[in-house]
N, CA, C and O atoms as a Tinker XYZ file with bonds, in Angstrom:
   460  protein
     1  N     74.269000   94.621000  110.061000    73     2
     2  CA    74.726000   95.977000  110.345000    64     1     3
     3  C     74.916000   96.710000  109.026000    63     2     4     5
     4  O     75.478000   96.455000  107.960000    81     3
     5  N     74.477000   97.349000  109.343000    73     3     6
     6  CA    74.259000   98.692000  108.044000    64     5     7
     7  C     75.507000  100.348000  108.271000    63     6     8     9
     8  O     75.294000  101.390000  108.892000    81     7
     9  N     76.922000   99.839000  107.340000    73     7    10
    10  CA    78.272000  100.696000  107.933000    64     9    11
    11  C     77.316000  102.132000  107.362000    63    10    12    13
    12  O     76.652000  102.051000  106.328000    81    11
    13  N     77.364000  103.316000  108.132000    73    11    14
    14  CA    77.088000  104.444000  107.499000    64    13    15
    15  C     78.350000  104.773000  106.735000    63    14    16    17
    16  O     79.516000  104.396000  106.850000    81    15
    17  N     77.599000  105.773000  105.747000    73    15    18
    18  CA    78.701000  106.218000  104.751000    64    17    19
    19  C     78.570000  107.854000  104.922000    63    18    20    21
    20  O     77.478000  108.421000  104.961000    81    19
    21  N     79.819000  108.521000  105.018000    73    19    22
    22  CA    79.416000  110.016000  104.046000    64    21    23
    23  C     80.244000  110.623000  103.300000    63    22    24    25
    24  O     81.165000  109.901000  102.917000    81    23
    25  N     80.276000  112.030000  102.827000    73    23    26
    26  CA    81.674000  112.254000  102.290000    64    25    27
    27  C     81.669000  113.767000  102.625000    63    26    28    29
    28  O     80.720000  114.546000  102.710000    81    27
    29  N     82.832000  113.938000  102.770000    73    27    30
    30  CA    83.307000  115.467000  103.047000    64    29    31
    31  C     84.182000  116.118000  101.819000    63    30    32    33
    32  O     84.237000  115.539000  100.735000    81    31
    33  N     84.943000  117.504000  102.084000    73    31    34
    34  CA    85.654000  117.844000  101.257000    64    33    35
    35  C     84.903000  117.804000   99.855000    63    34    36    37
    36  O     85.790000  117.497000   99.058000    81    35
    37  N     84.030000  117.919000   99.345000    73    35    38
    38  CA    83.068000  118.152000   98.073000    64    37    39
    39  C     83.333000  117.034000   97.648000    63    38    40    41
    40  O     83.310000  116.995000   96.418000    81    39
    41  N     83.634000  115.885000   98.245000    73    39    42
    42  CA    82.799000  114.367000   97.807000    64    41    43
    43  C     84.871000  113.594000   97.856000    63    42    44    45
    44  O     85.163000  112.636000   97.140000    81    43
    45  N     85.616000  114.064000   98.510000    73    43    46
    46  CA    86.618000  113.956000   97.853000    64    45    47
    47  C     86.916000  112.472000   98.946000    63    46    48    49
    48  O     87.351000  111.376000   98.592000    81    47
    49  N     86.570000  112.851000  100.122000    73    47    50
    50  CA    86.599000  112.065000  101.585000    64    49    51
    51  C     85.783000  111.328000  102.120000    63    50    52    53
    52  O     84.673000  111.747000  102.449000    81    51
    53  N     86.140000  110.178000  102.297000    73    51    54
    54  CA    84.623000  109.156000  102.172000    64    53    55
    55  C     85.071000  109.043000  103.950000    63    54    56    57
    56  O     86.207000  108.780000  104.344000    81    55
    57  N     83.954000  109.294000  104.781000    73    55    58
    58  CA    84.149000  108.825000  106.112000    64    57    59
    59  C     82.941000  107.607000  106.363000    63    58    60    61
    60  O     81.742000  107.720000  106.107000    81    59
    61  N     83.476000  106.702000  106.803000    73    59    62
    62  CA    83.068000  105.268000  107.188000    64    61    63
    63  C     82.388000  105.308000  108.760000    63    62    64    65
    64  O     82.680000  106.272000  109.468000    81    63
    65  N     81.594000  104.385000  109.227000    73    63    66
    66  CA    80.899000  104.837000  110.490000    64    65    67
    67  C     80.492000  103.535000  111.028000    63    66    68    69
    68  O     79.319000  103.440000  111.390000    81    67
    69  N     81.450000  102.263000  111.171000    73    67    70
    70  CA    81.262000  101.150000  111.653000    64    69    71
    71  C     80.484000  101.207000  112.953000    63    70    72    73
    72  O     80.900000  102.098000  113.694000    81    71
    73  N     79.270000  100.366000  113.532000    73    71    74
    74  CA    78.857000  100.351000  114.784000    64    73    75
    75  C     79.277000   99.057000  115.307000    63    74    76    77
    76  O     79.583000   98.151000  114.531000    81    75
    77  N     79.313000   98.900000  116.651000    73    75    78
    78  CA    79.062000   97.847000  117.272000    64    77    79
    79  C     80.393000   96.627000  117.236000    63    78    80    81
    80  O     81.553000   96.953000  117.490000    81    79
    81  N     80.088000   95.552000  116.967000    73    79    82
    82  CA    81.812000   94.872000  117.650000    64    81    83
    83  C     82.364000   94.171000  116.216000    63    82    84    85
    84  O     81.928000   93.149000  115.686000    81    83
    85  N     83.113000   94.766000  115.902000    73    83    86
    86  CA    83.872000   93.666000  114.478000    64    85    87
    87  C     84.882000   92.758000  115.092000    63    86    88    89
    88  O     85.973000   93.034000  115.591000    81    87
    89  N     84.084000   91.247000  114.898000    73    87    90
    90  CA    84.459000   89.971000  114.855000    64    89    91
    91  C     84.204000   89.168000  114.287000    63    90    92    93
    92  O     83.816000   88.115000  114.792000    81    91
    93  N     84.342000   89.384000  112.838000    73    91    94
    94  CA    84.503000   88.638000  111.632000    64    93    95
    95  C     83.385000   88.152000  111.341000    63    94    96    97
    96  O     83.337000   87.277000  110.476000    81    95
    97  N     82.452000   88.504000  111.854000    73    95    98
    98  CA    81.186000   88.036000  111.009000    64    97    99
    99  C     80.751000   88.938000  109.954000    63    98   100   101
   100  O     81.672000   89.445000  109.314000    81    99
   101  N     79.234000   89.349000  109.526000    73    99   102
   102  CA    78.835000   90.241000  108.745000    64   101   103
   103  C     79.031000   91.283000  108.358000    63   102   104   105
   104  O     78.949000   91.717000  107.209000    81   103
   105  N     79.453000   92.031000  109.782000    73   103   106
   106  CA    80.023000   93.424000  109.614000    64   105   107
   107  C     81.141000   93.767000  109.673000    63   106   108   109
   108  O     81.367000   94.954000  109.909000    81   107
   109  N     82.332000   92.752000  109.457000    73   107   110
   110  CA    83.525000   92.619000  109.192000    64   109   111
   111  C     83.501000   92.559000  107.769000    63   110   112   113
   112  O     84.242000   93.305000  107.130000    81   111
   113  N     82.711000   91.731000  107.177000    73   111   114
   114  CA    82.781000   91.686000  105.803000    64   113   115
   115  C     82.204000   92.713000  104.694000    63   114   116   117
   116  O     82.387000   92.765000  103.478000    81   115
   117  N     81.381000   93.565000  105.640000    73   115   118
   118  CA    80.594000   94.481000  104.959000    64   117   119
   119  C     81.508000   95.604000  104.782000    63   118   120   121
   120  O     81.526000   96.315000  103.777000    81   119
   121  N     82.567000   95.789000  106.202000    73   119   122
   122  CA    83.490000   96.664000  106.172000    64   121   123
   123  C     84.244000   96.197000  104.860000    63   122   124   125
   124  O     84.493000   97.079000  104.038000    81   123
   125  N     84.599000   95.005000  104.605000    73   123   126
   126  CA    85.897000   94.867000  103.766000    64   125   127
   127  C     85.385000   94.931000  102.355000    63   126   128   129
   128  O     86.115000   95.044000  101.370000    81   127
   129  N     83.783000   94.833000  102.324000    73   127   130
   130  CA    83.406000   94.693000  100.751000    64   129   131
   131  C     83.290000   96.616000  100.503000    63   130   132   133
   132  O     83.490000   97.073000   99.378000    81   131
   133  N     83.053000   97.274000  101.339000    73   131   134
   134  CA    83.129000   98.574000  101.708000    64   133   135
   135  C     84.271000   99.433000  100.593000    63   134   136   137
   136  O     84.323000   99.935000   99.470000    81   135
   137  N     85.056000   99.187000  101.763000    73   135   138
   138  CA    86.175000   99.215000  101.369000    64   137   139
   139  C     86.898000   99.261000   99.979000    63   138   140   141
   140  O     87.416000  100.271000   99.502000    81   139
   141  N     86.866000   98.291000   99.526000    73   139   142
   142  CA    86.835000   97.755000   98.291000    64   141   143
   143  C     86.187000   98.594000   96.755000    63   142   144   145
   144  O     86.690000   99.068000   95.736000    81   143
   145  N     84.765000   98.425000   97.334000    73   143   146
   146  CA    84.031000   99.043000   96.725000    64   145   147
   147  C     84.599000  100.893000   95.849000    63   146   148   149
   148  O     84.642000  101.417000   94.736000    81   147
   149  N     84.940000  101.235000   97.412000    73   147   150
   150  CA    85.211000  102.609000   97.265000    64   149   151
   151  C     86.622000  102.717000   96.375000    63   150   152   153
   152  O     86.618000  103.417000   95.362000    81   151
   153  N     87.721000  102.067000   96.747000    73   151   154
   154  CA    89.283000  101.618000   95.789000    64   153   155
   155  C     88.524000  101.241000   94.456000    63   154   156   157
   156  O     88.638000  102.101000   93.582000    81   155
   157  N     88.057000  100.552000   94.247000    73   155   158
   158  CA    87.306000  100.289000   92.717000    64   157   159
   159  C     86.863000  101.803000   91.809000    63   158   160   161
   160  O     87.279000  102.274000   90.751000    81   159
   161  N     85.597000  102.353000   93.025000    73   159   162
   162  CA    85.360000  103.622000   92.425000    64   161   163
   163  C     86.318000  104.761000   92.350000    63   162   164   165
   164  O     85.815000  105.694000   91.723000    81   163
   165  N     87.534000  105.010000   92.776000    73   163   166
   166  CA    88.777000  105.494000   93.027000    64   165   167
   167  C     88.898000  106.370000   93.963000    63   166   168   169
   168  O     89.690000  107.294000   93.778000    81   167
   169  N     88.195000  106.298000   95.113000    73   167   170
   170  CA    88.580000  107.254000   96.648000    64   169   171
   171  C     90.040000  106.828000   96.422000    63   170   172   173
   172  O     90.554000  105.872000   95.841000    81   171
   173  N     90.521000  107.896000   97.098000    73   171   174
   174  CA    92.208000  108.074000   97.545000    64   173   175
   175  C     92.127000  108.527000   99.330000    63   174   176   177
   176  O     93.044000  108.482000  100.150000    81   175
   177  N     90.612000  108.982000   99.540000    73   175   178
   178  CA    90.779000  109.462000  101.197000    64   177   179
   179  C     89.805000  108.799000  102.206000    63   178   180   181
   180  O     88.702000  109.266000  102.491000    81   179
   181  N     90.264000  107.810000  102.649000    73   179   182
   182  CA    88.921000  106.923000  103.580000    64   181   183
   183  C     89.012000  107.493000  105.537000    63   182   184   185
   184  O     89.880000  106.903000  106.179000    81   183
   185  N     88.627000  107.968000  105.889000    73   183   186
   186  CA    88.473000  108.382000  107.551000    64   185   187
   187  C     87.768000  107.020000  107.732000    63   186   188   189
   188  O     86.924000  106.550000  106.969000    81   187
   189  N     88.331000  106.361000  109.063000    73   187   190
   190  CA    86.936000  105.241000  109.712000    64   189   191
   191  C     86.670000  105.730000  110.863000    63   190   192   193
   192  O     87.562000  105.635000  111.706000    81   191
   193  N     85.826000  106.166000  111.118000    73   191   194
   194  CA    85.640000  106.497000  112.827000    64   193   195
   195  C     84.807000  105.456000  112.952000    63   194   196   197
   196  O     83.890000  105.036000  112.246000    81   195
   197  N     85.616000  104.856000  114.698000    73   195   198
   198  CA    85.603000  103.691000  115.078000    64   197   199
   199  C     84.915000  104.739000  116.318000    63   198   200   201
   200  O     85.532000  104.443000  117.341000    81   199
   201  N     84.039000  105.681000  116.600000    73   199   202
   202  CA    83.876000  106.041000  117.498000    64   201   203
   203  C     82.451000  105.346000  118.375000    63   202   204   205
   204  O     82.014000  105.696000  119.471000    81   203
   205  N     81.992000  104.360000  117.539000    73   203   206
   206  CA    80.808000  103.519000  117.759000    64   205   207
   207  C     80.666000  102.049000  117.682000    63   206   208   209
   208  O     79.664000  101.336000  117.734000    81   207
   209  N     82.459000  101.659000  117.484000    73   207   210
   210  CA    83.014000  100.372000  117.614000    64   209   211
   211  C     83.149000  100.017000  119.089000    63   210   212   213
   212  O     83.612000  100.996000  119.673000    81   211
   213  N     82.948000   99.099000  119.840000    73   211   214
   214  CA    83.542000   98.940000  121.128000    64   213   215
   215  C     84.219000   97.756000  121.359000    63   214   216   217
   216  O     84.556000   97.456000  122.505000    81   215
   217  N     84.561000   96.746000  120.006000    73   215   218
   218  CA    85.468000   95.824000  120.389000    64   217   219
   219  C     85.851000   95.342000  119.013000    63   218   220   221
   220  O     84.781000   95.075000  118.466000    81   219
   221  N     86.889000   95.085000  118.140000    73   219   222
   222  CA    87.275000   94.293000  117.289000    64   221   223
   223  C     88.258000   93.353000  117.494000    63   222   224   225
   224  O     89.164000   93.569000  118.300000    81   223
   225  N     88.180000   92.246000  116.804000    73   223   226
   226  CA    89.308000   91.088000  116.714000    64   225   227
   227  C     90.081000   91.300000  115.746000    63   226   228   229
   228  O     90.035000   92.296000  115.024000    81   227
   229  N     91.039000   90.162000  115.627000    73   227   230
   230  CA    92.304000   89.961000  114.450000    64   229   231
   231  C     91.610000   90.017000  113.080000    63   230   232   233
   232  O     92.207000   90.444000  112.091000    81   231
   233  N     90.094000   89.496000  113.026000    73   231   234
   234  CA    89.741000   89.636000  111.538000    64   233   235
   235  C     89.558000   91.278000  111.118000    63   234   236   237
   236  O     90.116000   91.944000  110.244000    81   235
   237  N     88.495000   91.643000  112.164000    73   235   238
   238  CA    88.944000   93.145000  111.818000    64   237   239
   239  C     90.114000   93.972000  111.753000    63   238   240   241
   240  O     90.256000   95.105000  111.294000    81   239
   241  N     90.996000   93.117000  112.351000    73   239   242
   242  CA    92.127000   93.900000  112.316000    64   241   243
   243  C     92.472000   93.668000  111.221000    63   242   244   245
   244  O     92.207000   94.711000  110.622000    81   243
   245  N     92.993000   92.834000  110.370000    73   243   246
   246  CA    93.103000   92.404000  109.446000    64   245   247
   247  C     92.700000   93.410000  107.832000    63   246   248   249
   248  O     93.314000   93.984000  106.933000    81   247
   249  N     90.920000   93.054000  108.354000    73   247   250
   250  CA    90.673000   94.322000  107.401000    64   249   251
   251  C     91.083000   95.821000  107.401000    63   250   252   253
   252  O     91.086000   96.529000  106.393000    81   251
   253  N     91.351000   96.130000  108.371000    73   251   254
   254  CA    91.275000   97.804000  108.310000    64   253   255
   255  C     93.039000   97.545000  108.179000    63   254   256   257
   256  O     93.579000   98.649000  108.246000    81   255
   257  N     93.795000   96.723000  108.058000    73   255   258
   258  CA    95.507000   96.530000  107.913000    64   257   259
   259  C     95.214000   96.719000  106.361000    63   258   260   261
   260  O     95.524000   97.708000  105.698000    81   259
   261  N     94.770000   95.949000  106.056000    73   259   262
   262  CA    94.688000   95.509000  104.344000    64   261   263
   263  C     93.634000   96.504000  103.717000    63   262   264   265
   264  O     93.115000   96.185000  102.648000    81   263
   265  N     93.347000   97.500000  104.229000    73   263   266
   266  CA    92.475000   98.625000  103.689000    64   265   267
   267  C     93.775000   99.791000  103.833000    63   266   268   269
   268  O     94.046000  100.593000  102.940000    81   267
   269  N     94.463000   99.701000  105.080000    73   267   270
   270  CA    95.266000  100.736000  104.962000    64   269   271
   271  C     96.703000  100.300000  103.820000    63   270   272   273
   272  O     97.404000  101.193000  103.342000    81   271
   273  N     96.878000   99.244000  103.610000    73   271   274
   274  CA    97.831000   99.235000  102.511000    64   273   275
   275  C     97.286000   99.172000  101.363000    63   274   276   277
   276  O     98.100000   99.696000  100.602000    81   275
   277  N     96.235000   98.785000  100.680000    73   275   278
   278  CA    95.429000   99.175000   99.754000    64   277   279
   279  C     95.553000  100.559000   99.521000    63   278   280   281
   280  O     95.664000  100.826000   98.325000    81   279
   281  N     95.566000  101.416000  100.201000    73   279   282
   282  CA    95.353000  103.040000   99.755000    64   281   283
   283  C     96.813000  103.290000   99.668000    63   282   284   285
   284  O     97.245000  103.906000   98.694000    81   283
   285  N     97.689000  102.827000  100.689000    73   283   286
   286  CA    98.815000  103.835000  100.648000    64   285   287
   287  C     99.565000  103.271000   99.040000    63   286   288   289
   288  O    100.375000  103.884000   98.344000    81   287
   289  N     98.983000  101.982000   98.818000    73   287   290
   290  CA    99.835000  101.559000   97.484000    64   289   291
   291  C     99.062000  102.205000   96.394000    63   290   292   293
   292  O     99.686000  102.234000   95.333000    81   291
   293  N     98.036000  102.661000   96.366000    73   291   294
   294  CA    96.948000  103.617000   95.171000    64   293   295
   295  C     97.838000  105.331000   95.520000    63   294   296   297
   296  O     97.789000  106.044000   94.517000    81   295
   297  N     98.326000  105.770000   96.317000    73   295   298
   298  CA    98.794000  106.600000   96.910000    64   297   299
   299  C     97.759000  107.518000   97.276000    63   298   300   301
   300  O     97.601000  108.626000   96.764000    81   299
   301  N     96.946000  106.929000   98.331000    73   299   302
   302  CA    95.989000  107.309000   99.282000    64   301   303
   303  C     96.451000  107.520000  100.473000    63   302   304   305
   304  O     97.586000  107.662000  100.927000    81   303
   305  N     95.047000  107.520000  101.065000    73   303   306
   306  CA    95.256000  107.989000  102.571000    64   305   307
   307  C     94.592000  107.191000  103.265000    63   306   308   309
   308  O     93.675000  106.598000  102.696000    81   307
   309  N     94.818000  106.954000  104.555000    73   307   310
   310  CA    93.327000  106.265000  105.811000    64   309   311
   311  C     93.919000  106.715000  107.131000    63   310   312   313
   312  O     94.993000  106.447000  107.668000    81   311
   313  N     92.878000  107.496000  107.502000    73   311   314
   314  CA    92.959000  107.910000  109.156000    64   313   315
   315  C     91.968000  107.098000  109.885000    63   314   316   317
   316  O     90.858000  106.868000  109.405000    81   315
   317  N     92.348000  106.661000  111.034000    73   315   318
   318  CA    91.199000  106.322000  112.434000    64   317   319
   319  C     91.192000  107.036000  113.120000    63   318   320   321
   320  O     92.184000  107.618000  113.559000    81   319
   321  N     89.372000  107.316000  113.605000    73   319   322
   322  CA    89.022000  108.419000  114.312000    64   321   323
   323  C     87.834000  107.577000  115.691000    63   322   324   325
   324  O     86.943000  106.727000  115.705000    81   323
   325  N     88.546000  108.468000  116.679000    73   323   326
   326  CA    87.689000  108.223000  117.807000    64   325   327
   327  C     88.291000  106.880000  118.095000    63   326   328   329
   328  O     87.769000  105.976000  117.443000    81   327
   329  N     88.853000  106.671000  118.567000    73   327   330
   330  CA    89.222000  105.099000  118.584000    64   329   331
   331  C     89.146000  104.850000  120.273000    63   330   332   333
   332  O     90.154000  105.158000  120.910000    81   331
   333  N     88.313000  104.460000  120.794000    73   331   334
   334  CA    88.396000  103.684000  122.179000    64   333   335
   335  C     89.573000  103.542000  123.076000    63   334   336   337
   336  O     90.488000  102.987000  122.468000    81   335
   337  N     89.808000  103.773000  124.014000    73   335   338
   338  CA    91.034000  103.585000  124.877000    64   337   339
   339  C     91.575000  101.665000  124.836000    63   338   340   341
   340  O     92.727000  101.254000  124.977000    81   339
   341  N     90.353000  100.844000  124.608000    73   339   342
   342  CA    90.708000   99.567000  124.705000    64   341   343
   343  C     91.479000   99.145000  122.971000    63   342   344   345
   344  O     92.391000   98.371000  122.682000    81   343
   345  N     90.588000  100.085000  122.081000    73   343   346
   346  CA    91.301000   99.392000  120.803000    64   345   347
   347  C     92.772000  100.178000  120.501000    63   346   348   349
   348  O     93.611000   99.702000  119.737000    81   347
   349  N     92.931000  101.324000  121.148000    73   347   350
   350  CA    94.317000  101.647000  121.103000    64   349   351
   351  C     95.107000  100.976000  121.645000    63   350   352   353
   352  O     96.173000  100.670000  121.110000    81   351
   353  N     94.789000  100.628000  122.732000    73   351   354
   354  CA    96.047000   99.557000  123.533000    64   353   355
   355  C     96.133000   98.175000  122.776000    63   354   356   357
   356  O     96.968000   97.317000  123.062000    81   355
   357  N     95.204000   98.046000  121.799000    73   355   358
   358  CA    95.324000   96.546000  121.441000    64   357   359
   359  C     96.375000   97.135000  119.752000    63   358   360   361
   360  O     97.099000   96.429000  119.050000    81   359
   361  N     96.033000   98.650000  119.590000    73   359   362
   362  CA    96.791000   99.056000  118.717000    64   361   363
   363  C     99.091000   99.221000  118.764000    63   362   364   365
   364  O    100.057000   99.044000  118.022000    81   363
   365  N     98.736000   99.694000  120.296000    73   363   366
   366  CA    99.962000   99.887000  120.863000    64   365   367
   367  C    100.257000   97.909000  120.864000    63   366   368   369
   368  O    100.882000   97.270000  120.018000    81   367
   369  N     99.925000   97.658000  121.455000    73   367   370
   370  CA   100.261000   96.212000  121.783000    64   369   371
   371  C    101.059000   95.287000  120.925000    63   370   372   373
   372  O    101.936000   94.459000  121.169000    81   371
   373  N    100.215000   95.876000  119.384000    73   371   374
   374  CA   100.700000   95.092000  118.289000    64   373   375
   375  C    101.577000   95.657000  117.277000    63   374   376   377
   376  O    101.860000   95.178000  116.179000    81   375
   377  N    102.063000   97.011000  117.933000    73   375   378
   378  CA   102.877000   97.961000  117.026000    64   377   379
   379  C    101.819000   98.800000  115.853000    63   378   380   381
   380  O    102.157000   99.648000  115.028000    81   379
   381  N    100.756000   98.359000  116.055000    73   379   382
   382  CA    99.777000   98.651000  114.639000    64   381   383
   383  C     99.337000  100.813000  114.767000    63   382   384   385
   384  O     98.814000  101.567000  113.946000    81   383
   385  N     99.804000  101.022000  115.974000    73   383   386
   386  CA   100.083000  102.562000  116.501000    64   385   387
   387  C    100.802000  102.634000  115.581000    63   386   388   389
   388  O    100.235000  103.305000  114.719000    81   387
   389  N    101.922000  102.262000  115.207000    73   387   390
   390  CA   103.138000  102.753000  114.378000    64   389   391
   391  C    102.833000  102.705000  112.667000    63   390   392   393
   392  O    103.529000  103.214000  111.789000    81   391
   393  N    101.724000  102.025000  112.526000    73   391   394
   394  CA   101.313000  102.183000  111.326000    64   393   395
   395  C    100.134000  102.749000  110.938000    63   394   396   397
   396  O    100.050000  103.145000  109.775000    81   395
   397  N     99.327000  102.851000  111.580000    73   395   398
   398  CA    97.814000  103.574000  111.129000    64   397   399
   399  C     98.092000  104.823000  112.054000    63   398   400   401
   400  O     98.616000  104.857000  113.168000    81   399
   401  N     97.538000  105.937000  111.192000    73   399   402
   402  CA    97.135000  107.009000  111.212000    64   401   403
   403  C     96.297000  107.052000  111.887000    63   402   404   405
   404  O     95.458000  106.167000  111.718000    81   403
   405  N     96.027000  108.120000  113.067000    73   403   406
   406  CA    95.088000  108.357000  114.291000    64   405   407
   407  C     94.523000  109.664000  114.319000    63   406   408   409
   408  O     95.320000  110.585000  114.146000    81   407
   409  N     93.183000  109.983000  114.521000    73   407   410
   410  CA    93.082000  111.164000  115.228000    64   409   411
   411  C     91.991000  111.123000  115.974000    63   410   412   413
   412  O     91.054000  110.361000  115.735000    81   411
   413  N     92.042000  112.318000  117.382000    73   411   414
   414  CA    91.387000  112.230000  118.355000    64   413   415
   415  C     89.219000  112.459000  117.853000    63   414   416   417
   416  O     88.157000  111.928000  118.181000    81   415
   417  N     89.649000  113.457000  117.020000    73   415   418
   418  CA    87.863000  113.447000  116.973000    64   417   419
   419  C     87.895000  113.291000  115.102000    63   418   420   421
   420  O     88.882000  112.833000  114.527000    81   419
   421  N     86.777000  113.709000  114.443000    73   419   422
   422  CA    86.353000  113.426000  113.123000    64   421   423
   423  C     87.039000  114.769000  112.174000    63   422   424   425
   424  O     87.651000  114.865000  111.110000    81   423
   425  N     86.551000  115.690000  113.219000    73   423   426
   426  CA    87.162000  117.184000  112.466000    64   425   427
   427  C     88.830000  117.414000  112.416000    63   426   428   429
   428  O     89.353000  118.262000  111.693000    81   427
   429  N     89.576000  116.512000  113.309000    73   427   430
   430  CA    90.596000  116.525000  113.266000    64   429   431
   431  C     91.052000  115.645000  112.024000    63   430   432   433
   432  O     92.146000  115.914000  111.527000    81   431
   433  N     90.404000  114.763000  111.563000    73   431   434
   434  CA    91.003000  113.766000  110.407000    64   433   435
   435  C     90.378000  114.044000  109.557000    63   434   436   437
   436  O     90.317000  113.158000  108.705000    81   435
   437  N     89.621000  115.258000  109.267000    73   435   438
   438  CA    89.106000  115.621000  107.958000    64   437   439
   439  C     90.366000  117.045000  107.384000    63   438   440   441
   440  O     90.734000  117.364000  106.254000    81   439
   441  N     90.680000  117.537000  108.598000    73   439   442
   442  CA    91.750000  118.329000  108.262000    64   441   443
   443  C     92.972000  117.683000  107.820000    63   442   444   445
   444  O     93.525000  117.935000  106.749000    81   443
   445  N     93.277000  117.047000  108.471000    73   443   446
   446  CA    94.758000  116.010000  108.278000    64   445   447
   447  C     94.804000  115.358000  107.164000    63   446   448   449
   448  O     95.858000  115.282000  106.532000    81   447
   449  N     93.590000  114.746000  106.719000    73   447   450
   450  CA    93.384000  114.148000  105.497000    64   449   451
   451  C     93.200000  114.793000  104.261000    63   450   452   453
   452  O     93.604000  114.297000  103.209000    81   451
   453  N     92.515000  116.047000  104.340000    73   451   454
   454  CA    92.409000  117.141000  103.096000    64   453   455
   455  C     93.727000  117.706000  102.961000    63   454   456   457
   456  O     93.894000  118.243000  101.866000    81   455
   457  N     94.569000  117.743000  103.627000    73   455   458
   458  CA    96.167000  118.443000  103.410000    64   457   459
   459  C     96.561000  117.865000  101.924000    63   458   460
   460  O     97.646000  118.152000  101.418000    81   459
């Protein structure tokens, strides 16, 4: 799996574009080398729209946990966008609602995030 990349805000906002099911195989890791990558080059604003995800596990969870404290300790940002009715409830479930940043479509977390 090949994560799309783009950036908004004149390059300031890197939005991420995971497809398909993160369960710790390839594209779990591609997300997390991703990730990474971008904290190295010094993004401070990552959007993931999960709007083409339809199932992740604890490893993905994992990563996008440890991507969102990665930024907030750089004093960044990370919003999730589009997020599935099934991965919210697995969000609510685990309290992980109370920690990641949400928004309903892409244009909504490009605003929220450029503030």
């Amino acid at each position: 799996m090949k994560i799309k990349s783009s950036t908004v805000d004149e390059g300031r906002v890197v939005v991420l574009e995971p497809k398909g099911s993160l369960v710790g195989g390839d594209e779990t890791d591609e997300l997390k080398k991703t990730v990474h990558t971008l904290l190295e080059q010094g993004n401070r604003k990552l959007i993931v729209d999960l709007g083409d995800v339809e199932y992740l596990n604890s490893s993905a969870i994992g990563v996008l946990v440890s991507a969102h404290t990665s930024y907030m300790n750089r004093q960044g940002k990370m919003i999730l966008c589009n997020v599935n009715k099934s991965i919210t409830n697995v969000f609510v479930v685990t309290k992980l609602s109370t920690i990641f940043s949400t928004a309903e479509a892409r244009e909504d977390a490009i605003y929220a995030i450029a503030k």
